[in-house]
N, C-alpha and C positions, 0 to 999 in steps of 0.2 A: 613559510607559514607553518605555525605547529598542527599537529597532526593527535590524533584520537584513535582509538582499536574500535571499529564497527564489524558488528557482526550480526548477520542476517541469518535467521532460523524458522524453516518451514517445517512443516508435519512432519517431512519425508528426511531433510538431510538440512546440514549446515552448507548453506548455499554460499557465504562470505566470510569471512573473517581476516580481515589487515586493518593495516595502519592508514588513512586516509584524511584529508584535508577539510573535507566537509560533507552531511550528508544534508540531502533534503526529501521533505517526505511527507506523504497527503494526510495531518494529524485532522479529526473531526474535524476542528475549527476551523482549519486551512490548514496549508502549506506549512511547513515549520521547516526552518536552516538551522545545524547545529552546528559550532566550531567549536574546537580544543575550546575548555575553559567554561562551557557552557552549563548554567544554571541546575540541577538535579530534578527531576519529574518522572513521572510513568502520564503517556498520551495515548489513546485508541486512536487507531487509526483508519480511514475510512477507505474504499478501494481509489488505488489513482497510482502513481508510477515513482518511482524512490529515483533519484537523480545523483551517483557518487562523483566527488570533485577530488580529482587527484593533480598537481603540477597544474593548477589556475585551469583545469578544464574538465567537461564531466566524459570520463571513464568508464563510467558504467549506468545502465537505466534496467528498471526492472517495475512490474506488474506487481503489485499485491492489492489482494481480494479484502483485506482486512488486516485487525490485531493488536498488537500494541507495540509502543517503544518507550524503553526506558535509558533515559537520556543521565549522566553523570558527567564531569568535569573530564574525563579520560577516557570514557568507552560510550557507547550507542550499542543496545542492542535490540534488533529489534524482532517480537517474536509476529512471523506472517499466518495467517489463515491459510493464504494461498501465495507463493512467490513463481513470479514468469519471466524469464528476461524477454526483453521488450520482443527482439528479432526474433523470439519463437510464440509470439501470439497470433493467431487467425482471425483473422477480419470476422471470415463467415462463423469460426466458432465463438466469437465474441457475440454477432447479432441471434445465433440459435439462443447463446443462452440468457442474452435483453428479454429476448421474446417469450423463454420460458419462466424470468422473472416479472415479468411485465403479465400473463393470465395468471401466475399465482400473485400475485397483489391485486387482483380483478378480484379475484377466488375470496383473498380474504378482506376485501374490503367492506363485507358487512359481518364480518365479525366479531364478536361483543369482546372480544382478548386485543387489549390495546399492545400489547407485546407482540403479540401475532402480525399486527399490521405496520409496527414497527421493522421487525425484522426482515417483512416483506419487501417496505419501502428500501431499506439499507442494501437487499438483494439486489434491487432496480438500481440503484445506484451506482454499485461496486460492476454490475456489466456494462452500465452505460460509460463508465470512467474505461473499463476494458476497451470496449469497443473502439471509444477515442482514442484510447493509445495503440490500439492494433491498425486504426486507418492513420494515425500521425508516424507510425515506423514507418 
């Protein structure tokens, strides 16, 4: 199968960069599968777990909090808010911080800044996808 250069970039460091079979990855709208060849775009991406496919099987799993990725015929790259491989996220530090997204979206649910309650609700969602992937390792 042809293969693509993905490379994965957090705040802190270049977390990946090789050659790989296919990547998959939680874009807003859903799930998105890239393969060599694949159409050109930039997609934000919502929290949920990047899944890489090397030799017909996935090699590697990782947490991001957010971001974006921009997809081209040759490369993926994708930039993370937050990136965690899967085996080093905590259960309990997943639901502390549902919990502390879940009173600030209490907090700001009556306030008149629709972006406000926006970014709130995206909070809630990016630990509640955490959470899930810290109790499914």
């Amino acid at each position: 199968m042809a293969s693509f250069q993905l490379e994965l970039v957090s705040p802190e460091k270049l977390l990946l960069s090789r050659a790989v079979e296919m990547v998959v990855f939680p874009a807003a709208e859903g799930e998105m599968g890239v393969l060599a060849g694949h159409a050109p775009m930039i997609v934000s991406l919502r929290g949920g777990v990047i899944s890489v496919r090397e030799g017909g099987q996935v090699t590697e799993q990782l947490f991001v909090a957010g971001g974006f990725a921009e997809v081209a015929a040759d490369r993926v790259t994708i930039l993370a808010e937050e990136a965690t491989p899967l085996a080093n996220l905590s259960k309990s530090e997943a639901q502390l911080r549902l919990n502390e997204a879940e009173a600030a979206m209490a907090a700001a649910a009556n306030d008149a800044s629709m972006e406000k309650r926006e970014a709130a609700m995206a909070r809630v969602q990016s630990a509640r996808a955490m959470l899930d992937a810290a109790t499914a390792a």
